[in-house]
C-alpha positions as CSV (number, residue, x, y, z in Angstrom):
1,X,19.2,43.1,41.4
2,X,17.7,41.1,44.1
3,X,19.5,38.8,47.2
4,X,18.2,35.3,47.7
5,X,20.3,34.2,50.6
6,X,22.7,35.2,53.1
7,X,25.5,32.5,53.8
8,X,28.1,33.5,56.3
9,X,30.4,31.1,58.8
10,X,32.0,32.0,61.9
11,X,30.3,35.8,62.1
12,X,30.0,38.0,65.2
13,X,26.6,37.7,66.8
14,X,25.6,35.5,63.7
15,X,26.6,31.8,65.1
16,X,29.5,29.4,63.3
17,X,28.0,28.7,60.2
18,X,24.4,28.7,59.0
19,X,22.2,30.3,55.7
20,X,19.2,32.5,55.4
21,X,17.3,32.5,52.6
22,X,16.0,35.8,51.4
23,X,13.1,36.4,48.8
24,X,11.6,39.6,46.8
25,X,9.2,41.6,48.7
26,X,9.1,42.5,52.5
27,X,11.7,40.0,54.5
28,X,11.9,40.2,57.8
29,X,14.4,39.3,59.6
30,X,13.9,39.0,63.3
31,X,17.0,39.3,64.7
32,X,19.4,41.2,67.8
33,X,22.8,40.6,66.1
34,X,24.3,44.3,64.8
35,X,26.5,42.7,62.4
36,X,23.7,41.2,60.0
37,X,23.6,44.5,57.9
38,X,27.2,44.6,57.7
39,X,27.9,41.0,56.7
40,X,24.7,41.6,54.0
41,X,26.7,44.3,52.8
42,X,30.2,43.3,53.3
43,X,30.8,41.1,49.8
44,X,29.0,44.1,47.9
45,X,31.4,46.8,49.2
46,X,34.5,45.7,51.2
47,X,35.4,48.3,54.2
48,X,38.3,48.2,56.7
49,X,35.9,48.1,59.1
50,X,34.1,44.5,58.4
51,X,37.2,42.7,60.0
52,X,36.0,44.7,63.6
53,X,32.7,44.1,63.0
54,X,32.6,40.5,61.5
55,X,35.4,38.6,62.9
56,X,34.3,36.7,66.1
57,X,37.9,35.8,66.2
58,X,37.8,32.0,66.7
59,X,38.2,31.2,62.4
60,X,37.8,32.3,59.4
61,X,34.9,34.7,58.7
62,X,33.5,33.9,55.7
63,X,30.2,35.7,54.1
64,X,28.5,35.5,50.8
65,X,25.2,36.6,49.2
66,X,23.0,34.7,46.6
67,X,21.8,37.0,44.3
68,X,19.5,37.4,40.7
69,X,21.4,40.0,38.3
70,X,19.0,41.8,35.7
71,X,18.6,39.6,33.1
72,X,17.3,36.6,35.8
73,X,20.8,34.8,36.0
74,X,21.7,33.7,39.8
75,X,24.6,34.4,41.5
76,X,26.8,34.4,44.5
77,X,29.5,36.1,45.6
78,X,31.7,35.0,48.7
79,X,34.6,36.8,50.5
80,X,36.6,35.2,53.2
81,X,37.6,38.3,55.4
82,X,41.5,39.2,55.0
83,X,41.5,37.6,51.6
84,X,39.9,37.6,48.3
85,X,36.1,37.7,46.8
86,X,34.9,35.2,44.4
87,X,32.5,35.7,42.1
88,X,30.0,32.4,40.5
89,X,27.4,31.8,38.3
90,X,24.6,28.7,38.5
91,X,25.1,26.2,35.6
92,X,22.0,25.1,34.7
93,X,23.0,22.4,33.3
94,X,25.2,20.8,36.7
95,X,22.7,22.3,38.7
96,X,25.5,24.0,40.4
97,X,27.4,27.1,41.0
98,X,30.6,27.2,39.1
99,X,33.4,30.0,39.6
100,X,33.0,32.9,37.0
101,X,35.5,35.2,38.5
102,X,38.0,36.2,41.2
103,X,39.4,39.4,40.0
104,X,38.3,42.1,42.1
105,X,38.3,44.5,39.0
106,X,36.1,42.0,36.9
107,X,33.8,41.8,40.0
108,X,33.1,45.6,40.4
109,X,32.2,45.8,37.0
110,X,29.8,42.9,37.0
111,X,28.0,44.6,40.3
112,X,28.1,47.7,38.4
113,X,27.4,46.6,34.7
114,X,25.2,43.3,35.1
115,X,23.5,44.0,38.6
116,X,23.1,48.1,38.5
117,X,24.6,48.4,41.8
118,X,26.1,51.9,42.2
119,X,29.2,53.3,44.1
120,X,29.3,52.5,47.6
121,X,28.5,56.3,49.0
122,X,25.2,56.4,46.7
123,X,24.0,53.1,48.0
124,X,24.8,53.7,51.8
125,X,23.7,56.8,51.8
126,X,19.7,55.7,50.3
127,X,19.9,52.2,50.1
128,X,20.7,51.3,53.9
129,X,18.6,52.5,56.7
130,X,21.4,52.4,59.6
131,X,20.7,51.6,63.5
132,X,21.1,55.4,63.5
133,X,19.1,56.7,61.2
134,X,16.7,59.1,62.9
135,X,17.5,62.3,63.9
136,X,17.3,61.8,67.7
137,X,19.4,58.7,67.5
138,X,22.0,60.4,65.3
139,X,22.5,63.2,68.0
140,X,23.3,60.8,70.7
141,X,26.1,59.5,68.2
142,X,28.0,62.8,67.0
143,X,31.8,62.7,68.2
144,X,32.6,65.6,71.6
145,X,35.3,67.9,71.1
146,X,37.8,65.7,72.6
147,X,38.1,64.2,69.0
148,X,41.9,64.1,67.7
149,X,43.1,65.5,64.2
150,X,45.5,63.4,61.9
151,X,46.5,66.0,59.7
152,X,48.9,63.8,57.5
153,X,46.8,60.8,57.1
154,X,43.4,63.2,56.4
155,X,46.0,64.9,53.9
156,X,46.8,61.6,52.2
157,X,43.1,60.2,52.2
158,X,41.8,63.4,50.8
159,X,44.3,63.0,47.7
160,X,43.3,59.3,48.0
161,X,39.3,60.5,47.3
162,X,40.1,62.4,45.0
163,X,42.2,60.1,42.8
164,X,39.6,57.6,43.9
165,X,36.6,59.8,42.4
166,X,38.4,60.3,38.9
167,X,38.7,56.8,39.0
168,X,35.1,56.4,39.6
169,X,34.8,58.6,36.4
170,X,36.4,57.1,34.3
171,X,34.7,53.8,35.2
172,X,31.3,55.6,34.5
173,X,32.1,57.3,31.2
174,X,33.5,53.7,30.4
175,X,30.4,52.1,31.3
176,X,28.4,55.0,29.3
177,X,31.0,54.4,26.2
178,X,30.0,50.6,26.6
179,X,26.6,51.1,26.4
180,X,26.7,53.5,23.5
181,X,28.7,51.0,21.9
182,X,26.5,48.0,22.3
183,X,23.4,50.3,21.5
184,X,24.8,51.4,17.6
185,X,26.3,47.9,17.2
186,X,23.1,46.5,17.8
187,X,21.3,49.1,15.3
188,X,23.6,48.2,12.7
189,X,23.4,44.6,13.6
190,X,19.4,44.8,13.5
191,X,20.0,47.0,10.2
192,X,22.2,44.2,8.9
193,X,19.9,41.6,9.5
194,X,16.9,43.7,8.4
195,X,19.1,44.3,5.0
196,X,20.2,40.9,4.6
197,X,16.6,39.2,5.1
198,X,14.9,41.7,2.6
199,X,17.5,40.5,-0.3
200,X,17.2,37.0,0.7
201,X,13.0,37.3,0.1
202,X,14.1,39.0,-2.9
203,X,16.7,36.4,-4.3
204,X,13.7,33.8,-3.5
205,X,11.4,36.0,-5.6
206,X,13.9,36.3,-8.1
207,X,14.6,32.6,-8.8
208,X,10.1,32.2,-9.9
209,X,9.5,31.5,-13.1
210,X,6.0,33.4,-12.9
211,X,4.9,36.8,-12.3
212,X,2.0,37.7,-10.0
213,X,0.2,38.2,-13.0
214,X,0.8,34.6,-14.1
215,X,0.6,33.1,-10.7
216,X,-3.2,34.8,-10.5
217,X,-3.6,33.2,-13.9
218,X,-2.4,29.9,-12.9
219,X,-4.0,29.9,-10.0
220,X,-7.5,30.4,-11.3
221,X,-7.0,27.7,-14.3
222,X,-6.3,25.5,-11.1
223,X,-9.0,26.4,-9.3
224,X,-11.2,25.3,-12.6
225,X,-9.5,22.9,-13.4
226,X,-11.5,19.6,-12.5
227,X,-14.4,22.0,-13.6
228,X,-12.6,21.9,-17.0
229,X,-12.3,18.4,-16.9
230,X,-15.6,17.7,-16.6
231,X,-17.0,20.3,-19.4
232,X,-14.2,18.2,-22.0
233,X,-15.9,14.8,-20.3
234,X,-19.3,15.4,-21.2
235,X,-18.6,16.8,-24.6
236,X,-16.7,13.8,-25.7
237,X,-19.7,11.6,-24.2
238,X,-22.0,13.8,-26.2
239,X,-19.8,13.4,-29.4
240,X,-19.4,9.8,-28.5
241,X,-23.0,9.3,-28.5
242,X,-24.3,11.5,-31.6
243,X,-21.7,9.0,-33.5
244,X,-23.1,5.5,-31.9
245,X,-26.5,7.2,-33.3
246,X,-25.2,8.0,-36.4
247,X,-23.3,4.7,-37.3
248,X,-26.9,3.1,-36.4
249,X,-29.0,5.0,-38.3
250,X,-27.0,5.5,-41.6
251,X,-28.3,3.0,-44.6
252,X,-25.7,0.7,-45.6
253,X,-23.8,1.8,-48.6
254,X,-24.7,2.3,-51.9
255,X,-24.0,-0.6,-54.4
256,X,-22.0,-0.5,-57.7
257,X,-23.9,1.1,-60.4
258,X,-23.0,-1.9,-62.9
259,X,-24.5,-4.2,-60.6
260,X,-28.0,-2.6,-61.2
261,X,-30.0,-5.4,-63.7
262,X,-32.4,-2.1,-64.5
263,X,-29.4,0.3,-65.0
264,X,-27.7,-2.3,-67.0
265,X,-30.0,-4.0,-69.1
266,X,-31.9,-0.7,-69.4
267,X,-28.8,0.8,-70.9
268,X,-28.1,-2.2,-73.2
269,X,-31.6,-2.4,-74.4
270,X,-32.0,1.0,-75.2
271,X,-29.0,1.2,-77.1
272,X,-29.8,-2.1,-79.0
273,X,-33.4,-0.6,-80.3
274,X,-31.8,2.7,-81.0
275,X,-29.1,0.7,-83.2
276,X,-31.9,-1.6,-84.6
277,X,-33.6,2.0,-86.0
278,X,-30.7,3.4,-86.9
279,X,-30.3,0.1,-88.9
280,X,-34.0,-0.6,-90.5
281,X,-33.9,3.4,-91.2
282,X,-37.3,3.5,-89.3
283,X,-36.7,6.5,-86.6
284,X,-40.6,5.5,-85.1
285,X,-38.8,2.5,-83.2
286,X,-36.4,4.6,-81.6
287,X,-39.0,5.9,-79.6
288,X,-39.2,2.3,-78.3
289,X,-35.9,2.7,-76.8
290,X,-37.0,5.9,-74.8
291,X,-38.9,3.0,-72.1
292,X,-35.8,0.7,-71.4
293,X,-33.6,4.5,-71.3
294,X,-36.1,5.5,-68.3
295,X,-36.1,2.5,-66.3
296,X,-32.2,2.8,-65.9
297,X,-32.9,6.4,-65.4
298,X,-34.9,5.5,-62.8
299,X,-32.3,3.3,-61.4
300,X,-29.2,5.6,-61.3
301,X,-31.6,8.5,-60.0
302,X,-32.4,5.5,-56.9
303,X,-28.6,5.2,-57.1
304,X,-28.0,8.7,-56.9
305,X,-29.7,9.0,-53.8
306,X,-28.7,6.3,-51.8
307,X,-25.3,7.5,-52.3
308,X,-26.3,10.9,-51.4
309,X,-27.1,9.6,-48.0
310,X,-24.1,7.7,-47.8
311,X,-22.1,10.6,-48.4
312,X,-23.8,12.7,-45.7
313,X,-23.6,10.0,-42.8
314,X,-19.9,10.2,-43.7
315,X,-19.6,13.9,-43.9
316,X,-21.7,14.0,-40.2
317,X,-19.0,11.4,-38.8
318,X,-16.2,13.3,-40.0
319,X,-17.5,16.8,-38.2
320,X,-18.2,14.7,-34.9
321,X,-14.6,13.7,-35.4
322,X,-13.0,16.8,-35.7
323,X,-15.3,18.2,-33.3
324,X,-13.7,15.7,-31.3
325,X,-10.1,16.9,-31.6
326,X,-11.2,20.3,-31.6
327,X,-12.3,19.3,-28.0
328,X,-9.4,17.5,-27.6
329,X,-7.1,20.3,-28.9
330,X,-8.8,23.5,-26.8
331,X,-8.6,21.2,-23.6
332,X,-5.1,20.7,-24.1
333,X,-4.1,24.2,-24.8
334,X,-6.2,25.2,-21.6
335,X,-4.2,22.7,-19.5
336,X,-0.7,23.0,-21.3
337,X,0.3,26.3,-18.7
338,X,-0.8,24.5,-16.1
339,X,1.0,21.4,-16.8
340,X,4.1,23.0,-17.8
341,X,3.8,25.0,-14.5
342,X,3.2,21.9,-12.7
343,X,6.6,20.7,-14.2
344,X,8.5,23.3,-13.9
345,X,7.0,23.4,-9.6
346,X,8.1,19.4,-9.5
347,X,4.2,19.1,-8.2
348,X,1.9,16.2,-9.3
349,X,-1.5,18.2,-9.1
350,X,-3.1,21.3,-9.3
351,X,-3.8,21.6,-5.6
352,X,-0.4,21.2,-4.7
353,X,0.3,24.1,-7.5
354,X,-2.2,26.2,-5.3
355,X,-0.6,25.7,-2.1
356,X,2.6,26.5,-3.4
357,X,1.3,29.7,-5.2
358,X,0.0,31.0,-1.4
359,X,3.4,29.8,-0.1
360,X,5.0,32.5,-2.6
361,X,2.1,35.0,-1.7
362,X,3.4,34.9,1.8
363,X,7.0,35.3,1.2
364,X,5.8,38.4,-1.0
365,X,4.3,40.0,1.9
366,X,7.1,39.0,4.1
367,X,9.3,40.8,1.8
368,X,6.5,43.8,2.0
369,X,7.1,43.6,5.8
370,X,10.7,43.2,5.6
371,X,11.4,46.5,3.3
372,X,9.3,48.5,5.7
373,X,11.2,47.4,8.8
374,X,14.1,48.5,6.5
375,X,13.0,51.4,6.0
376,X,11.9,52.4,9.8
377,X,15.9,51.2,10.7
378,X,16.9,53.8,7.7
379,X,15.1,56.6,9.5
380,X,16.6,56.1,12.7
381,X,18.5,59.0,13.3
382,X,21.3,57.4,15.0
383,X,22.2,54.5,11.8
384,X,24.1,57.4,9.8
385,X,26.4,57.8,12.6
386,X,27.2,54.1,13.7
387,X,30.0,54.0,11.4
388,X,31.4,57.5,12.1
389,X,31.1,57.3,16.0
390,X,31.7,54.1,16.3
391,X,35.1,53.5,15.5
392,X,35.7,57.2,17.5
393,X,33.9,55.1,20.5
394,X,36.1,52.2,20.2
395,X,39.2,54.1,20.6
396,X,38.4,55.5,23.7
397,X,37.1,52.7,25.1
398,X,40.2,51.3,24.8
399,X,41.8,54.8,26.0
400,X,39.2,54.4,29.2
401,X,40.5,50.3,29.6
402,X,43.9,51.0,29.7
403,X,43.4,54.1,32.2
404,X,41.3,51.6,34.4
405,X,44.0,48.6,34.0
406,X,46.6,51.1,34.8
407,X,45.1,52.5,38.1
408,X,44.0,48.7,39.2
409,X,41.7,48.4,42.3
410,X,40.7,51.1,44.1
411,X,38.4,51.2,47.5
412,X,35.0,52.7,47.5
413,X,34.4,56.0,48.1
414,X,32.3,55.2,51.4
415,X,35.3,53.7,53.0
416,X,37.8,56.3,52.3
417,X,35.6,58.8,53.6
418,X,35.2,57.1,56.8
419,X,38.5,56.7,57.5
420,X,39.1,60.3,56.6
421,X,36.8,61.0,58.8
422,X,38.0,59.0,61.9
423,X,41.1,61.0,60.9
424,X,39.5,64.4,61.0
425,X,38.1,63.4,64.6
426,X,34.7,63.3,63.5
427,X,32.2,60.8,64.1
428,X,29.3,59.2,61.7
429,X,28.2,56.1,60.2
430,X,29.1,54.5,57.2
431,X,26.4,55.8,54.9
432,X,28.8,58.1,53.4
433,X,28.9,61.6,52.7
434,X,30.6,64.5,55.1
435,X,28.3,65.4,58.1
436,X,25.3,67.6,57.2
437,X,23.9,70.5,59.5
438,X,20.3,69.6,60.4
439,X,18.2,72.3,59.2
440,X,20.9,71.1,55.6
441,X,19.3,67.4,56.3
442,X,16.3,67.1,54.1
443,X,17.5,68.5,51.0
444,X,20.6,66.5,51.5
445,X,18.3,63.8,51.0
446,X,16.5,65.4,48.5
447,X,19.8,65.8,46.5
448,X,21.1,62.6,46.7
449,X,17.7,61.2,45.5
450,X,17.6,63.4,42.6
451,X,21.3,62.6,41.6
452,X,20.0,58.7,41.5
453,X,17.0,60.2,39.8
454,X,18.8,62.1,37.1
455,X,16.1,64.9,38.2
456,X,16.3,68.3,39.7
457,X,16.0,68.8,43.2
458,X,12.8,70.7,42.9
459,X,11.9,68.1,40.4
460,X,12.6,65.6,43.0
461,X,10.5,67.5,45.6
462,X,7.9,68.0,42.9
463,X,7.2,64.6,42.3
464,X,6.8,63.0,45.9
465,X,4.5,65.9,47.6
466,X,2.1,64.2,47.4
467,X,3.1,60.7,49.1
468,X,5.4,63.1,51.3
469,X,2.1,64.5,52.4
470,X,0.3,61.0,53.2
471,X,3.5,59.6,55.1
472,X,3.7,63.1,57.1
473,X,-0.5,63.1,57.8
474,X,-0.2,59.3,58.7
475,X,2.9,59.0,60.5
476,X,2.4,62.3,63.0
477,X,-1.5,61.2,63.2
478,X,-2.4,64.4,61.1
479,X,-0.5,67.0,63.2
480,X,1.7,68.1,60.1
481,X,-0.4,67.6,56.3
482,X,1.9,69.2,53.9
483,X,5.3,70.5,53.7
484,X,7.4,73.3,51.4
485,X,11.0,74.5,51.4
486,X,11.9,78.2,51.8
487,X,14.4,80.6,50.1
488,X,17.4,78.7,52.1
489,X,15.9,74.9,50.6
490,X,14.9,74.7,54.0
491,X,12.9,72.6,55.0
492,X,9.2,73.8,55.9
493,X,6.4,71.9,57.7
494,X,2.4,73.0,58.2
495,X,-0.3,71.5,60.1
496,X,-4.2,71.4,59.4
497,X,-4.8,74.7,60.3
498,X,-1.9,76.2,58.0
499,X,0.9,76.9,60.8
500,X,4.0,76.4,60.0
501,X,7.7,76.0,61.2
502,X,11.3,74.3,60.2
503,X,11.7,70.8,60.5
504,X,15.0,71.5,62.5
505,X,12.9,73.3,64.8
506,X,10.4,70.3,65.6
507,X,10.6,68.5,68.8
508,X,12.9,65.6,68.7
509,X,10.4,63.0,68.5
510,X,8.2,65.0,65.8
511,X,11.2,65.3,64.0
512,X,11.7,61.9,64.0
513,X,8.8,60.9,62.3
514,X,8.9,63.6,60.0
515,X,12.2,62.6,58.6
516,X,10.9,59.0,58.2
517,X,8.2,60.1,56.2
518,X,10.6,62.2,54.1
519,X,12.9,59.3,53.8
520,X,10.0,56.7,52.7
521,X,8.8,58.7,50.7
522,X,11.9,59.0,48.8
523,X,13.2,55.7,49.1
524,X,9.6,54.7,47.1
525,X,10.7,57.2,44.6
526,X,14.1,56.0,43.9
527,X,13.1,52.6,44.2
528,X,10.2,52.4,41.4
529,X,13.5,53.8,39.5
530,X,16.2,51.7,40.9
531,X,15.3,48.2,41.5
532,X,17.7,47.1,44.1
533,X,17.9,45.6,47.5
534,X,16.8,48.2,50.7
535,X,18.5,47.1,53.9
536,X,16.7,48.7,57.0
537,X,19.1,48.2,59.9
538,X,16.3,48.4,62.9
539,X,16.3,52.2,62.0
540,X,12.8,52.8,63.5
541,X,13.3,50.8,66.7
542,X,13.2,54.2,69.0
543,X,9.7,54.9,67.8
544,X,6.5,53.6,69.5
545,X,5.1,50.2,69.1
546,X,2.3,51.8,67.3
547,X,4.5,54.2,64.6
548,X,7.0,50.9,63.7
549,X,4.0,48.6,63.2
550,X,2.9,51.4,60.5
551,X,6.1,51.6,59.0
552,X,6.4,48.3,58.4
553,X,2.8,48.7,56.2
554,X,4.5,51.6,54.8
555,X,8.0,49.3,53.8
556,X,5.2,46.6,52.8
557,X,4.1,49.5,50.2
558,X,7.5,50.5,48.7
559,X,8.6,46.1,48.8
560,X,5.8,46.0,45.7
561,X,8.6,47.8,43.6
562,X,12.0,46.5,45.3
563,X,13.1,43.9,47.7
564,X,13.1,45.4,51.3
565,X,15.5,43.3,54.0
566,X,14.6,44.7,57.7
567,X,16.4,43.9,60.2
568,X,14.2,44.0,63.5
569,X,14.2,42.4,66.8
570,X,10.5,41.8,66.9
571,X,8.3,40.3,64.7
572,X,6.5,43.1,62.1
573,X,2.5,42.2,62.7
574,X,1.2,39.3,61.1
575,X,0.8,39.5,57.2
576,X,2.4,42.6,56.8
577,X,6.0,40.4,56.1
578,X,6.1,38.8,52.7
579,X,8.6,36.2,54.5
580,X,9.4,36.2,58.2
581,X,12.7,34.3,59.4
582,X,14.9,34.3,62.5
583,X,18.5,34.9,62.9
């Protein structure tokens, strides 16, 4: 969560109306007027104490804060002292804010779901640096013994508390039920959709006509195709061209037999002298006949081969025909799968053919990826249980609602402490938390940190020694290097040369700095954690010149990870401030 702007109208110290704009990073706000933290604070967390602290007393008091939730949506939320909070959202669209909420209920859970914002103990007690904050400072402000004792109303806030903390509970386990809920519905909506995409692909694949195997086929008769084309063009050309020879070259055909004087008259004259022999009875004559015989001999043999020729110039014309077809015929059986492909595809050319072939290879790997992201879903180890836990989860969620509905609003913690406080005569601010023995101080901290952590204290310790170290060596100008807690968690302090002591045994203005290097160095710890907004109250104003012009490089530091609002009545040194502005 991060604030962009602080609106407030008729506030104590603050003027009748006016805005400040706030941005991520280190803001300073150069300022005298006390009430600032409390009205940056006072729509976040309600107290009985903003009316004495807010009210100038000539109006309404009205606050509200601008802020950016998680996901990047802006906000504001406005409270008019005495009355209600309301909660709106920017429309992008109007290119203004419209009202999203003014149930108080529906409000806390936003801050808590949607922003991260935790209960209001936790975040005064790290989040806000008070006017008080140093150990010195808090000494001057512990209540004498005069104090008085409301033993009834203590009585009545401590059951208060500690209705107030189940309450607080049951609004966490709900949140934790809500966000167990929303993580298994979205595994078995991403399971769902993993599912449902994988048999789509496959119903696509299903409704080819081709196998890979016949898509590789078709593909490479494509890919030949014109190749094809050309190898059938130049054959026929060829063909075409042996036959233009052939019909030029071939002797015209040979005439009838009985046209032939020679063959005829031969014939005729032959048989006339044989029958003139036969006739006279003088067989010497028929040897006369033998010459006319030869001559149409001669003639049919002359016959015989001209018509031989004729026969073969026809028989070579009927090969390069049917060579032809045969062309013709293994052309069109090469192209009929391709065609008939090209049909079935509604595609008027091999190329487009292609292109749709690679179209189908990629939905084939998209089914490829789409099984395997089903199969990573099957593995997770939490799908088998979204149906079994997640009606369990749904019953008492609505269980945990109707406990919530039932018990309505109830005040933060923070405030019913300080009132039970005020009650038991004791004094303190409103950072929440019962008062803490000094020497008990730093692992106080410590504890609180490592509860926002969800760490161990010693892991918590652990973890920032070594920035602990550099904000003790450069805050107390190297007179204390390195720390340690003892058997009691208290805590322990050494210089340079290995001496030691307890930090409740420091002088008051060595302990000062000590605990501010304790508490920056766990504030960057939490913050790099929890991203929200650090409100520094002028907490450092009893130190030297020198010491709060190095804290406010060190709050420069930790502003890289969270937004960091100080409130301070100078001006930090120049370009240490990511935004400098005056109220």
């Amino acid at each position: 969560m991060q604030l962009t702007e602080l609106l407030y109208q008729r506030v104590k110290d603050l003027g009748a109306q006016g805005q400040i704009a706030l941005r991520p990073g280190y803001v300073a706000v150069v300022s005298r007027a006390a009430s600032l933290r409390s009205a940056l604070v006072a729509a976040l967390f309600p107290g009985p104490d903003d009316l004495r602290r807010l009210v100038d007393g000539e109006g309404p008091t009205r606050v509200g804060l601008g802020l950016v939730s998680g996901d990047g949506t802006p906000y504001r939320l406005l409270r008019e002292l005495g009355g209600a909070r309301q909660l709106q959202r920017f429309d992008a669209a109007g290119k203004k804010f419209s009202t999203l909420s003014q149930d108080n209920l529906e409000i806390e859970s936003f801050l808590r779901v949607e922003c991260g914002l935790p209960a209001a103990d936790n975040y005064f007690s790290f989040f806000v640096l008070e006017s008080n904050e140093l150990p010195s400072s808090r000494a001057r402000g512990v209540a004498g013994p005069e104090a008085v004792v409301d033993s009834a109303k203590a009585q009545a806030l401590k059951q208060e508390l500690e209705q107030t903390r189940r309450y607080e509970g049951v609004q966490d386990r709900l949140f934790k039920v809500q966000q167990r809920l929303h993580e298994l519905g979205e595994l078995g909506r991403s399971f769902r959709e993993a599912q449902d995409q994988l048999n789509s692909i496959q119903a696509e694949l299903a409704r080819s006509p081709w196998t890979p195997e016949q898509m590789k086929d078709l593909t490479t008769r494509a890919g030949r195709a014109k190749d094809d084309q050309k190898r059938r063009d130049d054959a026929l050309s060829e063909l075409a061209y042996k036959r233009q020879r052939a019909i030029q070259t071939t002797p015209p055909p040979a005439e009838s037999l009985w046209g032939s004087f020679w063959f005829v008259g031969g014939l005729l004259l032959g048989i006339g002298i044989d029958a003139l022999a036969v006739w006279l009875r003088n067989p010497p004559i028929a040897f006369a006949g033998l010459v006319p015989f030869f001559a149409a001999l001669v003639a049919l043999l002359r016959w015989i081969q001209v018509d031989e020729a004729d026969k073969e110039a026809a028989t070579y014309l009927k090969d390069l025909k049917e060579r032809e077809q045969a062309v013709h015929r293994l052309y069109n059986e090469e192209q009929a799968l391709l065609k008939n492909a090209m049909k079935a595809a509604h595609v008027d050319s091999a190329s487009d053919l292609v292109q749709l072939f690679e179209e189908r290879e990629k939905v084939i790997r998209s089914r490829e990826d789409a099984r395997s992201q089903v199969e990573e879903l099957r593995k997770h180890p939490d799908l088998a249980r979204v149906p079994i836990e997640t009606p369990l989860l749904e019953e008492e969620k609505r269980k945990l609602e109707a406990e919530v509905s039932a018990q309505g609003f109830a005040r933060p913690i923070g405030e019913i402490e300080i009132d039970l406080r005020h009650a038991m005569g004791l004094g303190g601010s409103r950072r929440g938390g019962t008062l803490v023995a000094e020497p008990e101080v730093p692992q106080n901290l410590v504890d609180k940190a490592a509860e926002l952590l969800n760490l161990s204290a010693d892991e918590v310790w652990e973890a920032i020694g070594q920035r602990l170290s550099a904000y003790l060596s450069a805050l107390t100008d190297k007179r204390i290097v390195s720390s340690t807690t003892d058997e009691k968690r208290h805590w322990v302090l050494s210089n340079a040369d290995g001496r030691g002591g307890p930090y409740h045994g420091l002088p008051p203005e060595l302990k000062d700095l000590a605990y501010a290097a304790l508490r920056l160095a766990l504030l960057e710890r939490v913050a790099a954690y929890k991203r929200l907004p650090v409100l520094v109250d002028d907490a450092f104003s009893a130190l030297e010149p020198a010491k709060r012009a190095l804290i406010a490089k060190m709050l420069k530091g930790i502003a890289a990870q969270t937004q960091i609002i100080h409130r301070t009545p100078e001006e930090p040194p120049q370009g240490t401030a990511d935004l400098v502005v005056q109220a």
